[in-house]
RODO-2510 file (C-alpha; in nm, 4 decimals, decimal comma):
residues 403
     n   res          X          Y          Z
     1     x    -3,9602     7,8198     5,2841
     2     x    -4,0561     7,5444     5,0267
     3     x    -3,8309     7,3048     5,1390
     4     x    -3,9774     7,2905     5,5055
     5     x    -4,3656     7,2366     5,5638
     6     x    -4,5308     7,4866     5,7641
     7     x    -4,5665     7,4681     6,1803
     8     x    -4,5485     7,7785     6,3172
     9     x    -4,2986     7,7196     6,6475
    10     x    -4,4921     7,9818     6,7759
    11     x    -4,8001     7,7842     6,7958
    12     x    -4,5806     7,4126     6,8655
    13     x    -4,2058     7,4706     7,0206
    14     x    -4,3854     7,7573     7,2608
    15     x    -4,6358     7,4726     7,3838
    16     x    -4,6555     7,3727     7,7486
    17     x    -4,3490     7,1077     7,8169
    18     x    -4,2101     7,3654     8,0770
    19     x    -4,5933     7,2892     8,2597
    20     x    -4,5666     6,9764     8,4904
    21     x    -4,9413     6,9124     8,4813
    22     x    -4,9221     6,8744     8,0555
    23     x    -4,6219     6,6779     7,8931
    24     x    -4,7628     6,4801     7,6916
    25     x    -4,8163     6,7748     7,4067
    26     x    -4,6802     6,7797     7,0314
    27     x    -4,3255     6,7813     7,0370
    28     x    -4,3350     6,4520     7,2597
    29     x    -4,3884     6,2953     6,9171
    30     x    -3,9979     6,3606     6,8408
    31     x    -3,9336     6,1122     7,1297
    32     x    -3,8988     5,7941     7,1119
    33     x    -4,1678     5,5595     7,2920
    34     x    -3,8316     5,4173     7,5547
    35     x    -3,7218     5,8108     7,5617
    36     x    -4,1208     5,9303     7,6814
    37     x    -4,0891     5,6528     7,9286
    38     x    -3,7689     5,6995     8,0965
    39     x    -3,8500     6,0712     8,1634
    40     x    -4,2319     5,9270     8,2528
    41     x    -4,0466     5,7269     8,5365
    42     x    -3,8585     6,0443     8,6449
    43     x    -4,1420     6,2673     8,6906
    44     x    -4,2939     6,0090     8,8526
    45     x    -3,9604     5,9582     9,0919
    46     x    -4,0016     6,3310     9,1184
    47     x    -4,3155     6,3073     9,2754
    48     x    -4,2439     5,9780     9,4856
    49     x    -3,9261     6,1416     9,6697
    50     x    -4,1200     6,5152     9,7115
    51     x    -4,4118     6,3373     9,8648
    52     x    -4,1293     6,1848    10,0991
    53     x    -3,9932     6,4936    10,1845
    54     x    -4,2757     6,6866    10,2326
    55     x    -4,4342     6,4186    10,4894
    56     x    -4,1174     6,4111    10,6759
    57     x    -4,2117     6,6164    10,9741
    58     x    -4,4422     6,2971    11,0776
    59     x    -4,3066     6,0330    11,2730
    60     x    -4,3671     5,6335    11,2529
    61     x    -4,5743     5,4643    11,5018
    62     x    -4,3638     5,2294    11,6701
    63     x    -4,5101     4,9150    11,7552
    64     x    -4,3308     4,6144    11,9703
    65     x    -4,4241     4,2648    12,0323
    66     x    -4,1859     4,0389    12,2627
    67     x    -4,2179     3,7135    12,3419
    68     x    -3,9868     3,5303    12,6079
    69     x    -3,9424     3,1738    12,7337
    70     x    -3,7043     3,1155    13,0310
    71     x    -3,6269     2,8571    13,2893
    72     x    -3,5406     2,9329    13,6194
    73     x    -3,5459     2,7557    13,9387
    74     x    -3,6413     2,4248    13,7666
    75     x    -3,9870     2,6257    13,6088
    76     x    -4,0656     2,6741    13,2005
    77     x    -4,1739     3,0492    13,2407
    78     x    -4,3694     3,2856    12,9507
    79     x    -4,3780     3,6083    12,9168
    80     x    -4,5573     3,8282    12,6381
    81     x    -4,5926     4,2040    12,6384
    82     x    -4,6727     4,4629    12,3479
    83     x    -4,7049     4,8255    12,2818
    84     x    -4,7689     5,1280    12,0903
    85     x    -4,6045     5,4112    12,1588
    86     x    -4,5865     5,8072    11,9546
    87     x    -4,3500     6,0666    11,9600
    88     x    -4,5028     6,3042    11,7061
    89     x    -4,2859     6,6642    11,6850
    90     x    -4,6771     6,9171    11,6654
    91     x    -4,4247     7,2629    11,6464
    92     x    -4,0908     7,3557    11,5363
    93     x    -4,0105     7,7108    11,5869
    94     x    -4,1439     7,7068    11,1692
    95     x    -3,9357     7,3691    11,0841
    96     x    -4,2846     7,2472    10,9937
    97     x    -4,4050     7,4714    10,7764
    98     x    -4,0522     7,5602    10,5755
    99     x    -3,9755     7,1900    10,5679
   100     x    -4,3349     7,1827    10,3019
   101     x    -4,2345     7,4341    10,1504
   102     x    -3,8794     7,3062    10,0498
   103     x    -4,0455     6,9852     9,9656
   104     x    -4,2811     7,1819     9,6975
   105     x    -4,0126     7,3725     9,5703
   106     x    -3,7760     7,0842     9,5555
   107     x    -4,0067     6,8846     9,3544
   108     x    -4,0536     7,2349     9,1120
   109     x    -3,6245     7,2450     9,0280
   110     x    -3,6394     6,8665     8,9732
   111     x    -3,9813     6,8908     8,7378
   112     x    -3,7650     7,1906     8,5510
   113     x    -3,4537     6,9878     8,5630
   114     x    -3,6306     6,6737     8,3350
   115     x    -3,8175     6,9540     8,1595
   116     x    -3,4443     7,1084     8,0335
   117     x    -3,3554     6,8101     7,9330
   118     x    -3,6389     6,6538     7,8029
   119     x    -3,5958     7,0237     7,5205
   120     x    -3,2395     6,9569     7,4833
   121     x    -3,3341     6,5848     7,3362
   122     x    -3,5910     6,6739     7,1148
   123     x    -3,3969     6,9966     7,0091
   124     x    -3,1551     6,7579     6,9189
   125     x    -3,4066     6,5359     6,7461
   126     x    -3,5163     6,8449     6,5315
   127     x    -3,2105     6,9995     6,5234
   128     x    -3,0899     6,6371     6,3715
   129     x    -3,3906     6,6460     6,1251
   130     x    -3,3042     7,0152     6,0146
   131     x    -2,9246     6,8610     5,9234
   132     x    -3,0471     6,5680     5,7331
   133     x    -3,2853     6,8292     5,5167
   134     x    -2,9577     7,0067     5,4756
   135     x    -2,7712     6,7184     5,3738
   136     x    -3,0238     6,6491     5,0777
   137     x    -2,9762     7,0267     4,9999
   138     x    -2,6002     6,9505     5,0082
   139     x    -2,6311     6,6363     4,7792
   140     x    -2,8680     6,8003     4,5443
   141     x    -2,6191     7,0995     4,5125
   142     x    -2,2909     6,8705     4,5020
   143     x    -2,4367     6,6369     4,1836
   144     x    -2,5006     6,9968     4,0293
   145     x    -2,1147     7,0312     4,0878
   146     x    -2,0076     6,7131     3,9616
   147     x    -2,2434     6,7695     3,6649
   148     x    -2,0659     7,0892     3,6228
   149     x    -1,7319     6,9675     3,6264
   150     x    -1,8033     6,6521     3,3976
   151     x    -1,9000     6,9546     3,1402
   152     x    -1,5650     7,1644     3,2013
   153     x    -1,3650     6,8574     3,1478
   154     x    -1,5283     6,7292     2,8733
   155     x    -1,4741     7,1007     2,7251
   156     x    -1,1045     7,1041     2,8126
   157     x    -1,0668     6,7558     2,6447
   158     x    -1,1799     6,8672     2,3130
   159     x    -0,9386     7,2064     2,3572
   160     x    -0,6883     6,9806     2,4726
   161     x    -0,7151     6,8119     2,1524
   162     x    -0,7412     7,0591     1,9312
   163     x    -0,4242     7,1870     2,1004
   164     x    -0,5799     7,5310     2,2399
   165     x    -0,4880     7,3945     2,6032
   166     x    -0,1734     7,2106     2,7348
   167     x    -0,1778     6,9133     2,9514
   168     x    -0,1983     7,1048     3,2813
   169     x    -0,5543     7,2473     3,2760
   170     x    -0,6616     6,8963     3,1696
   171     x    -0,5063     6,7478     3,4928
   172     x    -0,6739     6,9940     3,7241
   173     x    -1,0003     6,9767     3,5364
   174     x    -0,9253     6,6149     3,6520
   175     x    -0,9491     6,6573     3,9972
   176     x    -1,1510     6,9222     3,9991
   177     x    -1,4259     6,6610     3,9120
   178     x    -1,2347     6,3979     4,1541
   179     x    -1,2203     6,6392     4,4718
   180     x    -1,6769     6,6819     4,4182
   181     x    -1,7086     6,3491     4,3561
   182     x    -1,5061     6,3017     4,6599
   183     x    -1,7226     6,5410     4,8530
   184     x    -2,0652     6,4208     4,7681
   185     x    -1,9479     6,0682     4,9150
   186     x    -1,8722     6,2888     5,2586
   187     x    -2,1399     6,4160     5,2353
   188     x    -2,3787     6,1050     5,1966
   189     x    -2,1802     5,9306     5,4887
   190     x    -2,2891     6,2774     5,6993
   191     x    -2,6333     6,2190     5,6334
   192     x    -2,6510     5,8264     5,7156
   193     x    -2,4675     5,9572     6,0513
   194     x    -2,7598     6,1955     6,0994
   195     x    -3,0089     5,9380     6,0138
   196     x    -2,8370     5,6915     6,2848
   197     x    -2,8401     5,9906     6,5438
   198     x    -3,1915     6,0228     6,4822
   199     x    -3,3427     5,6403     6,5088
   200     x    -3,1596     5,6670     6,8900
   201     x    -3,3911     5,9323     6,9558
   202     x    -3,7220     5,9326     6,7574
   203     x    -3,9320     5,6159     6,6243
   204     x    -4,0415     5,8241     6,4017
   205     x    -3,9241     5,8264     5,9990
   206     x    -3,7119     6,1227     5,8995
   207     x    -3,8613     6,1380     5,5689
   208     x    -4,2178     6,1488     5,6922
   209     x    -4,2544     6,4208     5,9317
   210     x    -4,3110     6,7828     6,0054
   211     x    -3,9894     7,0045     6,0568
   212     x    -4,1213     7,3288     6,2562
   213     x    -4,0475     7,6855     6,1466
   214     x    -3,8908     7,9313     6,3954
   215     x    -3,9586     8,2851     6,4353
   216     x    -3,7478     8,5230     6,6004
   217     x    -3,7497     8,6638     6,8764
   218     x    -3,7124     8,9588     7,1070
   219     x    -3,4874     8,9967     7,3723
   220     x    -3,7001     9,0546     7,6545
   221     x    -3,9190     8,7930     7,5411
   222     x    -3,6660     8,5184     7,5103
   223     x    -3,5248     8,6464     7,9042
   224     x    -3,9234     8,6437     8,0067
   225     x    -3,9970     8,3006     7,8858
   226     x    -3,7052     8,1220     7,9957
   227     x    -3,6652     7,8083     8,1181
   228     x    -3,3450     7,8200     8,2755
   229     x    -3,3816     8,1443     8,4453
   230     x    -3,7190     7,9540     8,6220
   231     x    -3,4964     7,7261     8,7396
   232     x    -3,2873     7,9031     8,8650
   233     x    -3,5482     8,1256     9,0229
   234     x    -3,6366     7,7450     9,1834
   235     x    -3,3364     7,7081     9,3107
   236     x    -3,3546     8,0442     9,5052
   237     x    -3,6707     7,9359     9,6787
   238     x    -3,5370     7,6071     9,7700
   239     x    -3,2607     7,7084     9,9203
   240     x    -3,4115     7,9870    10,0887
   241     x    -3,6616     7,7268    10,2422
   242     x    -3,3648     7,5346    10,2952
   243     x    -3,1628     7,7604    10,5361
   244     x    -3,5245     7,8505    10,7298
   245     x    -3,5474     7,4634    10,7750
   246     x    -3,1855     7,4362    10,9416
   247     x    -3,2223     7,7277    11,1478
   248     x    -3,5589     7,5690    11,2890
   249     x    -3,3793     7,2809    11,3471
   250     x    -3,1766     7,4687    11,6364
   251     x    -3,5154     7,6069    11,7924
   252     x    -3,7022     7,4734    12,0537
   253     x    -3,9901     7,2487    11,9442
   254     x    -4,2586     7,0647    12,0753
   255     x    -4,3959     6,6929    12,0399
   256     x    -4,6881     6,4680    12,1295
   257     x    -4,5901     6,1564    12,3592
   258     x    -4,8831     5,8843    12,3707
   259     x    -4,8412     5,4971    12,3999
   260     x    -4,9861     5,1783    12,4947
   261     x    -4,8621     4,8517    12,6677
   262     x    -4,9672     4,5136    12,7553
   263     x    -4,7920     4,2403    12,9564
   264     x    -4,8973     3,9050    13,0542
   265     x    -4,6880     3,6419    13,2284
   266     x    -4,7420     3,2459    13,3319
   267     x    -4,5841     2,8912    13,4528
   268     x    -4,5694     2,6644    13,1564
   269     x    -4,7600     2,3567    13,2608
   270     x    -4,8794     2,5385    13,6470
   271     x    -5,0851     2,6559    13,8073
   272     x    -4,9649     3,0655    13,8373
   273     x    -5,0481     3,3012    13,5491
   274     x    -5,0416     3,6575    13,6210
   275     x    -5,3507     3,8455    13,5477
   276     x    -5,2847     4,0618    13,2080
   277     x    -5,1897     4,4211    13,2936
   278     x    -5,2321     4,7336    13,0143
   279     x    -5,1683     5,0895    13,0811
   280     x    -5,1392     5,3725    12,8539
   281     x    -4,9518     5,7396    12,9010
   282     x    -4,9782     6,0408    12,7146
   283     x    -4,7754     6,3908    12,7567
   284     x    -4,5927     6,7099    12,6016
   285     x    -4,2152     6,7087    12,5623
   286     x    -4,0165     7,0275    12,4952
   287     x    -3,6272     7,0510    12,3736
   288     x    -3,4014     7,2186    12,2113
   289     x    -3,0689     7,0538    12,0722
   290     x    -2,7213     7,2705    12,2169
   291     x    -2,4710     7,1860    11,9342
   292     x    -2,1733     7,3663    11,9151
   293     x    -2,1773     7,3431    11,5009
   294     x    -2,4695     7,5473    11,5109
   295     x    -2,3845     7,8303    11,3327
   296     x    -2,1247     7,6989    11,0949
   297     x    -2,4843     7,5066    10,9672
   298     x    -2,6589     7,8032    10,9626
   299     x    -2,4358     8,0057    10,7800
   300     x    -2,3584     7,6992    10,5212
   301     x    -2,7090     7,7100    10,4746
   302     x    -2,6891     8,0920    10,3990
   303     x    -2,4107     8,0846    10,1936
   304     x    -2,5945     7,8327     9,8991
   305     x    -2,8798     8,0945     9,9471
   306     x    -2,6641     8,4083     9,8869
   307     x    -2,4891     8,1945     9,5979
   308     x    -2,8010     8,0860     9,4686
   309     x    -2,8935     8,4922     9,3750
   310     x    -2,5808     8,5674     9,2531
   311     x    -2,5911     8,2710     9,0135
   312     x    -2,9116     8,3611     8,8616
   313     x    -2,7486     8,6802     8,7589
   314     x    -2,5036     8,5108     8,6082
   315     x    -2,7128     8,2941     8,4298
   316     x    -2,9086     8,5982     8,2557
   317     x    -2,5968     8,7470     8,1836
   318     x    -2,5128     8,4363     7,9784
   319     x    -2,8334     8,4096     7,8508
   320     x    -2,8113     8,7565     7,6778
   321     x    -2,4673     8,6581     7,5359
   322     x    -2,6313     8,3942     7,3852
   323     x    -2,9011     8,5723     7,2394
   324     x    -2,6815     8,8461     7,1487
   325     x    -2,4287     8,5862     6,9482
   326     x    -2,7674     8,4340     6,7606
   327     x    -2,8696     8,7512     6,6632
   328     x    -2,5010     8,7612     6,5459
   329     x    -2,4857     8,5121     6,3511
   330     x    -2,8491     8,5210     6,2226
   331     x    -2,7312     8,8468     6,0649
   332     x    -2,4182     8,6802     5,9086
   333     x    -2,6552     8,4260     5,7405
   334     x    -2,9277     8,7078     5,6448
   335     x    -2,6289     8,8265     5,4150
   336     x    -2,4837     8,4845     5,2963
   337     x    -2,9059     8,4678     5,1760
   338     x    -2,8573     8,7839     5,0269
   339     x    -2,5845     8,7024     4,8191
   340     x    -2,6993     8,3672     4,6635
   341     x    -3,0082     8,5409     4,5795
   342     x    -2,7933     8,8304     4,4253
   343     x    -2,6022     8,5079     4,2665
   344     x    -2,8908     8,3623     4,1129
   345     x    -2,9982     8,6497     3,9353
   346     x    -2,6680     8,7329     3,8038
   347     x    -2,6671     8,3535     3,6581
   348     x    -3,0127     8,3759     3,5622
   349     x    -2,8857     8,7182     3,3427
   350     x    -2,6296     8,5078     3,2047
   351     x    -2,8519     8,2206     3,1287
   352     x    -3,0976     8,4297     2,8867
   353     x    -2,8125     8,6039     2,7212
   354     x    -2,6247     8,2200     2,6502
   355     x    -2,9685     8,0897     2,5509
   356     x    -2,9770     8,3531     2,3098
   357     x    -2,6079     8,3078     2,2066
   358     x    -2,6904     7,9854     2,1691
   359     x    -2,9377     8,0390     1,9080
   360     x    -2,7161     8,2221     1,7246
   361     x    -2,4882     8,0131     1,7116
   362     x    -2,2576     8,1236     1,9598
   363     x    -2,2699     7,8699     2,2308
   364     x    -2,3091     7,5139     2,2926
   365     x    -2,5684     7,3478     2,4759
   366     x    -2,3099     7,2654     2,7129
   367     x    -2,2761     7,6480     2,8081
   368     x    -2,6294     7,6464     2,8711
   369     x    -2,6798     7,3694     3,0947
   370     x    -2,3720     7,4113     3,2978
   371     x    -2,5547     7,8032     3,3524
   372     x    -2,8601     7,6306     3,4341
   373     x    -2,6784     7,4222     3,7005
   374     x    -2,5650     7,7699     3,8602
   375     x    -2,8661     7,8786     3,8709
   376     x    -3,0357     7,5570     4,0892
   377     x    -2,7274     7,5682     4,3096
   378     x    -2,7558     7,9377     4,3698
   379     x    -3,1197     7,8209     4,4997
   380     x    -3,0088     7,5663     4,6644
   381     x    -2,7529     7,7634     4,8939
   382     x    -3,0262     7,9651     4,9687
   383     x    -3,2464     7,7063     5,1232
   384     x    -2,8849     7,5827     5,2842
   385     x    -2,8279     7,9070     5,4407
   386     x    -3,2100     7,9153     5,6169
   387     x    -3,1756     7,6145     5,7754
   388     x    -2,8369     7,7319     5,9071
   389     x    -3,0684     8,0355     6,0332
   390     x    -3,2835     7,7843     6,1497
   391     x    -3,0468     7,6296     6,3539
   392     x    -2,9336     7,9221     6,5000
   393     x    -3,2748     7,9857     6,6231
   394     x    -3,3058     7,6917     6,7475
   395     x    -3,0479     7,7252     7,0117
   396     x    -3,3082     7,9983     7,1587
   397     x    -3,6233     7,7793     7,1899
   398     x    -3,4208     7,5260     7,3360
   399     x    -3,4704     7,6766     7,6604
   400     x    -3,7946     7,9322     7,5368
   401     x    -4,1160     7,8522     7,6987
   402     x    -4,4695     7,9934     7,6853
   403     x    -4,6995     7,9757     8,0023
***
C-alpha cells in the first residue's frame, strides 16, 4: 500500500517484547521516554518483590544488645549482655522447594502482566497513528466532495437561471455543499483529537515515522503465539505451586537452632564486677502446627488451582471468537475494497467517454473534473478501507508474540 511505508510486522510487531530478558526492541520507539520508564520501574519492582519471595524460606539473624542501670540497696549497678541467636527452618515437608518455585513463576505472570500492557499502549500508539493516516485519507476525500458539490451547485445555478430547474433543487444543492463542508470540519477536529491521543503516548512526530504493515494470520498460529494464553498458562503454575506451598505449611518441618550470649555485670564506682560470662547452644527443633482451618486452606488453595484450568479454556475459547470475528470483518472490508476498485473503473470508463464528449462539444469542463474527482475518491476509499483492515488486524498482534 502506497500510502503506508513498508515494515513487515512479521519481522517488527512479532519481535521479542513478550521475552523478559529483551524489551528494549523496536516498537519501544512508539513509547514515550516517561512511558519506557514507568514500565522500566515495574519490571524492576517485578524483580525486587520475586527476589523477596523467593528468599523467604530464610530467616533473620536476630541480634540483641541490653544495657541496664539500677539502684538497689543504696548501690549504682550495670549490667550489659548481648546475643545472637538462629532459628533457620533446613526442611519443610517440600515448603522449601515449592515456595521457589512460586516465587519464579510469580515473577513470570507479573513480567507477562507489564508485557500485555506494555502491547496494548503501543497498539494504541499505532493503532492511533493508523487513524490519523485515515483522517488525511478522509480530508483528502471530503475536499474532493466539497469540490464536487461547489460544481453541482454552480451547475444548478445557471439551470436555475435559465429556468430548467425550480427553486428546490437549488436549496438542496445548498446544503448538499453545507452538510461536506460541515463534515470535513468533523473530520479535522477527529484528527487533532488523534494527534493529542498520540503526544500522551509517543515523543515521537506523527508525521515522521514508520506505520508497520500487518499480515494475516492463521488460526493456530495466532492460538500458538499468544500472549494471553502464556499467561494464563502462568497462572496455572503459580497457583499450582501455590496450593503445594500451603499444604507444606501443615507438614512437619525441621529447623536449625544456634545462638550466642554474653553478660557482664558491675558496682558503679566499687569494687565488685562480675567476671564476663559467654555461652553458646546449638540444636534441631521439629513441629508441626495442629490448626483446625487446615483443610478449608487447603482446599481454597485447590479451588484457585482447579479455577485457574478452567479459565484458560475459557480464555482460548474467547480468543478464537476473536479471531473468528477479525476474520469476519476482514472479509467485509476485502469486499468494501472490491467495490471502490470496481467504482473507480466504472468512473474511470466514464471519464474517457466525457473527455471525449467534451471534445466534441458535448460536455463542459466541469463534467470532466467533477469525474476526475470520482475517480481520486474512489482511490481514496480504497486506501480508507485497508487501514480499516489494518486495524482489524491489529487487534490480533495485540496479544501475538514470536519466541
Amino acid at each position: 500500500m502506497k500510502a503506508l511505508k513498508t515494515l513487515s510486522l512479521v519481522l517488527v510487531l512479532c519481535n521479542s517484547l513478550y521475552s523478559s530478558e529483551n524489551r528494549a526492541d523496536s516498537l519501544d520507539k512508539y513509547l514515550s521516554k516517561n512511558k519506557k520508564d514507568q514500565f522500566d520501574y515495574d519490571y524492576k519492582k517485578v524483580e525486587a518483590d520475586s527476589s523477596k519471595l523467593r528468599d523467604s524460606w530464610i530467616n533473620p539473624l536476630r541480634i540483641n544488645y541490653l544495657y541496664t542501670k539500677s539502684n538497689s540497696y543504696d548501690q549504682d549497678q550495670e549490667q550489659e549482655s548481648a546475643s545472637i541467636k538462629m532459628d533457620q527452618t533446613i526442611f519443610q515437608s517440600g515448603g522449601i522447594y515449592f515456595g521457589i518455585k512460586y516465587a519464579t513463576y510469580s515473577k513470570k505472570y507479573a513480567n507477562l502482566s507489564i508485557d500485555l500492557q506494555k502491547r496494548k499502549l503501543i497498539k494504541d500508539a499505532i493503532s492511533t497513528l493508523m487513524q490519523i493516516k485515515q483522517t488525511d485519507f478522509r480530508i483528502k476525500k471530503q475536499k474532493l466532495l466539497i469540490k464536487n458539490s461547489e460544481i453541482s451547485l454552480f451547475q444548478k445555478k445557471e439551470q436555475y437561471i435559465n429556468g430548467q430547474l425550480d427553486s428546490g433543487f437549488l436549496d438542496n444543492a445548498i446544503i448538499e455543499r453545507n452538510f461536506v463542508i460541515q463534515s470535513l470540519y468533523d473530520i479535522q477536529t477527529t484528527k487533532q483529537k488523534l494527534i493529542s491521543k498520540f503526544k500522551t503516548i509517543s515523543d515521537l512526530k506523527h508525521d515522521n515515522i514508520d506505520i508497520p504493515i500487518l499480515q494475516k494470520l492463521d488460526k493456530e498460529q495466532f492460538l500458538q503465539h499468544n500472549i494471553m494464553l502464556d499467561l494464563s498458562q502462568s497462572e496455572i503454575d503459580k497457583t499450582k505451586y501455590f496450593n503445594n506451598v500451603t499444604i507444606a505449611k501443615y507438614l512437619p518441618k525441621v529447623s536449625f537452632l544456634a545462638g550466642y550470649n554474653w553478660k557482664s555485670e558491675s558496682l558503679v564506682g566499687g569494687s565488685f564486677q562480675s567476671p564476663e560470662t559467654s555461652y553458646y547452644d546449638y540444636g534441631l527443633n521439629i513441629s508441626m502446627p495442629i490448626d483446625f482451618n487446615v483443610f478449608k486452606d487447603i482446599e481454597s488453595s485447590k479451588v484457585d488451582y482447579l479455577k485457574s484450568k478452567i479459565d484458560i479454556e475459557d480464555k482460548k475459547k474467547e480468543l478464537i471468537a476473536i479471531y473468528e470475528q477479525v476474520m469476519q470483518n476482514l472479509e467485509n472490508f476485502e469486499k468494501k475494497k472490491l467495490l471502490s476498485k470496481e467504482n473507480k473503473e466504472i468512473y474511470e470508463r466514464l471519464l474517457k467517454d466525457t473527455r471525449e464528449l467534451f471534445s466534441a462539444g458535448y460536455k463542459t469542463e466541469y463534467d470532466v473534473e467533477m469525474l476526475e474527482n470520482s475517480v481520486v475518491i474512489s482511490k481514496i476509499d480504497y486506501e480508507i478501507f485497508d487501514i480499516d483492515s489494518q486495524l482489524e488486524l491489529l487487534t490480533l498482534y495485540e496479544v501475538y508474540k514470536n519466541e
